[in-house]
Wavefront OBJ file of the C-alpha trace (Angstrom):
o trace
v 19.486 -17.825 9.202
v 18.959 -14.329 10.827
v 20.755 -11.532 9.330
v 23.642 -10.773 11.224
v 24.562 -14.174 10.240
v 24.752 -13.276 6.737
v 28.353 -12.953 5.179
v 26.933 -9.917 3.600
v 26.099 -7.716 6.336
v 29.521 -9.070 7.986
v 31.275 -7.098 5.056
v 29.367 -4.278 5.513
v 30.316 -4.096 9.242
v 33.646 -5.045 8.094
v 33.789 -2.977 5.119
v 35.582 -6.347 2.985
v 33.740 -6.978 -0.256
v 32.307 -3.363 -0.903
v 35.669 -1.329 -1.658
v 37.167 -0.509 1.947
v 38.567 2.911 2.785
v 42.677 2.629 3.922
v 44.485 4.626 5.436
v 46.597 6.527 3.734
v 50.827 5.818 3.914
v 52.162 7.641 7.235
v 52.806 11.616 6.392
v 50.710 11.382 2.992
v 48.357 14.487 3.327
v 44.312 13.523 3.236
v 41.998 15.406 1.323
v 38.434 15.847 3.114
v 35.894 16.379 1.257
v 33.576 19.095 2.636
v 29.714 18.652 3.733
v 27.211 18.263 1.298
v 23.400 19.756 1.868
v 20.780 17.464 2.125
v 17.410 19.739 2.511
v 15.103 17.919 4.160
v 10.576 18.555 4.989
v 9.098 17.695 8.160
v 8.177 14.475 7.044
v 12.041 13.090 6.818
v 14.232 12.105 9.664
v 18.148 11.407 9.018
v 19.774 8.083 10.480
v 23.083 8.231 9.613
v 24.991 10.956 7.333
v 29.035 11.311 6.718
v 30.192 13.773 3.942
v 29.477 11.972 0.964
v 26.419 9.937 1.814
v 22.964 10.662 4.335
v 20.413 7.870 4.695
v 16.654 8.558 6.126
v 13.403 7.931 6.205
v 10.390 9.860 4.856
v 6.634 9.071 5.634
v 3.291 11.305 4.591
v -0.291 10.556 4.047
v -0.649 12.844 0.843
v 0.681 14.118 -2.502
v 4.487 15.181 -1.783
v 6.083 18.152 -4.109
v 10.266 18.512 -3.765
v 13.042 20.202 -5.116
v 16.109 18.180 -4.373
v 19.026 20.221 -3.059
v 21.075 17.410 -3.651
v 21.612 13.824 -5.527
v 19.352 10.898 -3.753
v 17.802 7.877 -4.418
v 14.275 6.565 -2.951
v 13.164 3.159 -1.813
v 10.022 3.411 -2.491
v 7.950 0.959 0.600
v 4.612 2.462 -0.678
v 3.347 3.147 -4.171
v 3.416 6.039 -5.741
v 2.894 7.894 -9.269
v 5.844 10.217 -9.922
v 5.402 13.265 -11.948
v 7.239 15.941 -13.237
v 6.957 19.803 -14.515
v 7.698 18.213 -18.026
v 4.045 15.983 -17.957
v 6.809 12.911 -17.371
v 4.864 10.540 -15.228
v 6.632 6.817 -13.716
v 4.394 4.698 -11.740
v 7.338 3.466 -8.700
v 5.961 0.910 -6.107
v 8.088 -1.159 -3.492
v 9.658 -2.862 -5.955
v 11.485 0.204 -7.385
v 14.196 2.360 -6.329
v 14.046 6.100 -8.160
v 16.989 8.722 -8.705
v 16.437 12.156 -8.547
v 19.181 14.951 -10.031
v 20.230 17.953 -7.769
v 17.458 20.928 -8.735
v 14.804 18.360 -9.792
v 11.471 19.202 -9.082
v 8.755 16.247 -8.766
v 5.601 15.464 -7.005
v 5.139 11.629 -5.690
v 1.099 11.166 -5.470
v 0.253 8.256 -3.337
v -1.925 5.817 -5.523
v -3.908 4.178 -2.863
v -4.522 4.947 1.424
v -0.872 3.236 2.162
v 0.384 7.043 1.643
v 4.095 7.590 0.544
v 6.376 5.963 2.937
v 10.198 5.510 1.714
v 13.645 4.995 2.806
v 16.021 7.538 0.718
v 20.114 8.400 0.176
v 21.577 10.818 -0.319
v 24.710 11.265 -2.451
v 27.369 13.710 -2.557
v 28.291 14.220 -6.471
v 31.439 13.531 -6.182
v 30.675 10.085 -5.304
v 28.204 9.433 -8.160
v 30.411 10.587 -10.671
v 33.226 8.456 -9.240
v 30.686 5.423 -9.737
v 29.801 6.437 -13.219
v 33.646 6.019 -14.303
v 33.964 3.216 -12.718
v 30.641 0.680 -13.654
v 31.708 -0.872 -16.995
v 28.831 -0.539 -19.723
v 27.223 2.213 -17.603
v 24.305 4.959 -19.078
v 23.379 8.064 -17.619
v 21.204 10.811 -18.369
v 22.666 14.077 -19.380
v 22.759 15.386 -15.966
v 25.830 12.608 -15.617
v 24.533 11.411 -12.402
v 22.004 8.651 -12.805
v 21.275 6.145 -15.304
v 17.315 5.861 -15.183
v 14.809 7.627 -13.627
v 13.780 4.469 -11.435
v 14.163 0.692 -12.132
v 13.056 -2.403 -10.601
v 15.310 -3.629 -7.944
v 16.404 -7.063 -7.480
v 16.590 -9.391 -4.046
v 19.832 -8.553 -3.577
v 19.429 -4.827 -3.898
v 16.382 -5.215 -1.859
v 18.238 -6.601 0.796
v 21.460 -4.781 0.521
v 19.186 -1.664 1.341
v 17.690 -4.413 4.504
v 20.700 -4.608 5.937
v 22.381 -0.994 5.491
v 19.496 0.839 7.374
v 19.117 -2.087 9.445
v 22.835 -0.961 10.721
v 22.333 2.962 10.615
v 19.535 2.758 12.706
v 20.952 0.438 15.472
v 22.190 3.557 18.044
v 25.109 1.675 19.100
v 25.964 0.208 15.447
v 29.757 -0.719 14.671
v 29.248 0.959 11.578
v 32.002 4.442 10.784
v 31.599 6.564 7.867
v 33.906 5.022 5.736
v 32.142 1.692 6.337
v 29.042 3.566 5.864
v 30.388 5.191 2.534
v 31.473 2.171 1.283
v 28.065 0.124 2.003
v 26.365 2.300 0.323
v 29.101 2.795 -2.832
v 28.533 -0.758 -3.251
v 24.733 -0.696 -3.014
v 24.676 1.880 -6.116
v 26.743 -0.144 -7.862
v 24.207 -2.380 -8.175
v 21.380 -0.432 -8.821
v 23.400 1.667 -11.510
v 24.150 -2.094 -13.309
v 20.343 -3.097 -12.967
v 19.068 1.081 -14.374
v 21.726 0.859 -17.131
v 19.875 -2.711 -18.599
v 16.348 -1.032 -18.269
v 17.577 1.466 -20.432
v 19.373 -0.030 -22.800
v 15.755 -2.117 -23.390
v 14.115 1.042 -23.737
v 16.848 2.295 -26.277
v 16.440 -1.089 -28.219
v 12.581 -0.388 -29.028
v 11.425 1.894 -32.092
v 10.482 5.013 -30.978
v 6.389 4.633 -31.749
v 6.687 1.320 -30.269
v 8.464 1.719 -27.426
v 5.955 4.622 -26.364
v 2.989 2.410 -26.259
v 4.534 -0.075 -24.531
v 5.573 2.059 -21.498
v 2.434 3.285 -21.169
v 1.182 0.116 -21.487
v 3.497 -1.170 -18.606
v 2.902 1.779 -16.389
v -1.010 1.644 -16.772
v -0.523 -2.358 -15.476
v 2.149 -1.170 -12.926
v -0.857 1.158 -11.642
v -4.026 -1.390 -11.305
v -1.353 -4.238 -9.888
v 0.240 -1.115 -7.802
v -3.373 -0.762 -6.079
v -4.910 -4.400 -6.550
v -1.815 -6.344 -5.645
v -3.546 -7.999 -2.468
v -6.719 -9.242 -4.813
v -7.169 -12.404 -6.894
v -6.852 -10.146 -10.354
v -5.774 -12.629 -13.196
v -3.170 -11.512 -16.479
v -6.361 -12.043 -18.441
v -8.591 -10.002 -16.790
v -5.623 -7.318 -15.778
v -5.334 -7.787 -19.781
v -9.010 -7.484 -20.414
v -8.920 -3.768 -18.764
v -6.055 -2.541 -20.632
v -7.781 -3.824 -23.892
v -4.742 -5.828 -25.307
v -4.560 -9.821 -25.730
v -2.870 -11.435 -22.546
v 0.589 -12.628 -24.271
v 0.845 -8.985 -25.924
v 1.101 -7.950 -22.260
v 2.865 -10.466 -20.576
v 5.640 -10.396 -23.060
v 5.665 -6.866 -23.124
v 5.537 -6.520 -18.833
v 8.313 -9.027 -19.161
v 10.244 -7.524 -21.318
v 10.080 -3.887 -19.909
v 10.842 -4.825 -15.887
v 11.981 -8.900 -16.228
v 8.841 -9.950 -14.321
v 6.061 -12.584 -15.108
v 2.718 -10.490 -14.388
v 2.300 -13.043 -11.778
v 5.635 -12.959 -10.759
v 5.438 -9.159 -10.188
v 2.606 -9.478 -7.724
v 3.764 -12.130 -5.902
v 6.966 -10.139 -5.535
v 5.168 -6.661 -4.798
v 3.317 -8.498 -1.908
v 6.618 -9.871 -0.637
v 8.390 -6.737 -0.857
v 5.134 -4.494 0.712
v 4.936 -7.036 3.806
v 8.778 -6.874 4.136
v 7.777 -3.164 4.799
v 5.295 -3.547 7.149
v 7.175 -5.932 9.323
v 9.882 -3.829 9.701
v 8.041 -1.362 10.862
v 6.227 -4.348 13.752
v 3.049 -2.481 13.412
v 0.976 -5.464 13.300
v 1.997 -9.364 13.602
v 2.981 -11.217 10.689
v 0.207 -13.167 10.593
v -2.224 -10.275 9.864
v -0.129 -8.299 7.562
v 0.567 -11.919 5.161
v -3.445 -11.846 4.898
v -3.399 -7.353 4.478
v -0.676 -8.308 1.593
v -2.644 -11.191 -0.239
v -1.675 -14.203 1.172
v -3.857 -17.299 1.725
v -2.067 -17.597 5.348
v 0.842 -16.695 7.922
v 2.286 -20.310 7.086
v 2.119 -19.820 2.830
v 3.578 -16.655 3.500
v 6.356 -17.773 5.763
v 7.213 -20.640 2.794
v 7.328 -17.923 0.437
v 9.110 -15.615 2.022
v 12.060 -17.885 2.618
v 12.106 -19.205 -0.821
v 13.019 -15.720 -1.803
v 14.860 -14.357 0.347
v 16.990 -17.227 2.300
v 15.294 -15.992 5.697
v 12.089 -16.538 7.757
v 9.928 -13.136 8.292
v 10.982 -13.294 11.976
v 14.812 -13.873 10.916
v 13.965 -10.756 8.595
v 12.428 -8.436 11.096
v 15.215 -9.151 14.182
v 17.929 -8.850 12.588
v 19.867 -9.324 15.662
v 18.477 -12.512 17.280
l 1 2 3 4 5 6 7 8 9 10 11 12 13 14 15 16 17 18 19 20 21 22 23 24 25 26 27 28 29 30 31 32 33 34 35 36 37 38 39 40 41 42 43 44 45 46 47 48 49 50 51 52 53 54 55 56 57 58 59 60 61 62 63 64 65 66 67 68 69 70 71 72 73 74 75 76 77 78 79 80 81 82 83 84 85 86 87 88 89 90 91 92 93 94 95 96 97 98 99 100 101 102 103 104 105 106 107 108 109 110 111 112 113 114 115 116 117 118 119 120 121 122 123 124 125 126 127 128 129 130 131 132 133 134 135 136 137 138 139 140 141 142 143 144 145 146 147 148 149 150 151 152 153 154 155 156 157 158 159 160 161 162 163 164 165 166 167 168 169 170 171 172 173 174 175 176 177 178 179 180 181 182 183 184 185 186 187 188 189 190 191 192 193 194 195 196 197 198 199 200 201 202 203 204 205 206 207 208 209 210 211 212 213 214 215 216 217 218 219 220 221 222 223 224 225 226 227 228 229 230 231 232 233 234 235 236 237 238 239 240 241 242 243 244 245 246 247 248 249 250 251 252 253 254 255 256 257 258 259 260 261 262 263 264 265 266 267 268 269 270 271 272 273 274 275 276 277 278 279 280 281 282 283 284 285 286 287 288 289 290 291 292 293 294 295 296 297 298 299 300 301 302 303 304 305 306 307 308 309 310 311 312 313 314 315 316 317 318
């Protein structure tokens, strides 16, 4: 199955499934909503942006520091330890996508030689805060704009995001803004249902206990974040953090929804999704980079998870 055979990324090209713009009744006026900044460093480049949504692309080899001028979201391809002005520190690896509020400052420090490499949007306000009425069951932070920080995406998110830049970078792509607008509307839909359960978890815990925990989690997130391609077990991972190994698989669990083995298995996945994409080496070699026994295991794999061969995944279009 390649992609453009997916029913999914035939309603984003459409625009059915992920709330269509329509044109308004013959003489009724239209209200257009004016640009938005999106301040960008020398180490982003813009796709595609309409006035109410910009997607790009950032890449660097060291510790990043930003101020965003406006609402965005990163998906993260690399990992990273995010950290604020506040001592607030989030480990976010290629499993995670993280929000950031207009004004926020924060430095992302890459945790191993991978660097910082990410795919980000950015959001005109208007359109979060249309989201937040609209999500039943939905949290967000006092800024009114996100629900979380950063939270673990699923498959589907992952490859919502797949096929979305897949189209904005395609120079002659079918895609027009309000197809673009509403791709992406449905995208944080998703991620604002997934960032409003993490929190209500974290909400759920006593307030001693749910501090240890996180750090707990995060301090795993970190060793798996740089070890992911290695043989490292839950006990010995456990033996490290100095905890039994069902405190902190029940715990790792409960906090992101992933098996410690699981998570792994699904960073490497998600980190040699990356790398194809970017065809700088052949599958082959980056399945053994990522941690897998061979180019046929990590073929079987990848299918099982998400419905598509790596090749399927990389050439979208064949």
């Amino acid at each position: 199955m390649n992609m453009l055979s997916n029913p999914a990324l035939r309603e984003i090209q459409s625009g059915r499934g992920v709330s269509p713009w329509r044109a308004p009744p013959r003489g009724e006026a239209v209200a257009t909503p004016e640009p938005f900044c999106v301040g960008i460093s020398a180490a982003d480049r813009i796709l595609r942006q309409t006035r109410q949504v910009a997607l790009g692309q950032h890449r660097s080899t060291h510790t990043h520091t930003h101020r965003a001028s406006c609402a965005y979201l990163l998906f993260h391809r690399s990992s990273v330890r995010l950290r604020t002005p506040t001592g607030g520190e989030e480990i976010a690896t290629p499993l995670h996508v993280s929000m950031h509020a207009p004004g926020e400052i924060h430095a992302r420090e890459a945790l191993n030689d991978e660097g910082h490499d990410c795919d980000f949007i950015a959001v005109a306000p208007r359109l979060l805060q249309r989201l937040r009425m609209g999500v039943a069951g939905i949290y967000v932070t006092n800024d009114g704009l996100f629900p979380s920080g950063a939270c673990e995406t699923t498959p589907e998110i992952f490859l919502a995001r797949r096929r979305l830049f897949s189209a904005a970078s395609r120079p002659c792509t079918t895609l027009n803004s309000h197809q673009i607008d509403a791709a992406v509307e449905r995208l944080l839909a998703l991620i604002f249902d997934r960032a409003s359960a993490r929190h209500r978890f974290l909400c759920g815990q006593a307030r001693t206990i749910r501090g240890r925990r996180i750090q707990l989690v995060e301090d795993a997130k970190t060793i798996l974040a740089r070890e992911y391609q290695t043989d490292l077990t839950a006990m010995g991972l456990a033996y490290r953090l100095h905890c039994s190994t069902a405190y902190l698989s029940r715990t790792f669990h409960a906090a992101t929804g992933f098996r410690l083995v699981d998570y792994r298995h699904e960073l490497r996945l998600r980190r040699a999704a990356y790398l194809i994409e970017r065809a700088d080496a052949e599958i082959g070699e980056i399945a053994v980079r990522v941690g897998f026994a061979s180019h046929s295991h990590f073929s079987s794999a990848f299918h099982r998870r998400f419905g598509m061969t790596p090749s399927e995944y990389v050439n979208p279009s064949a």
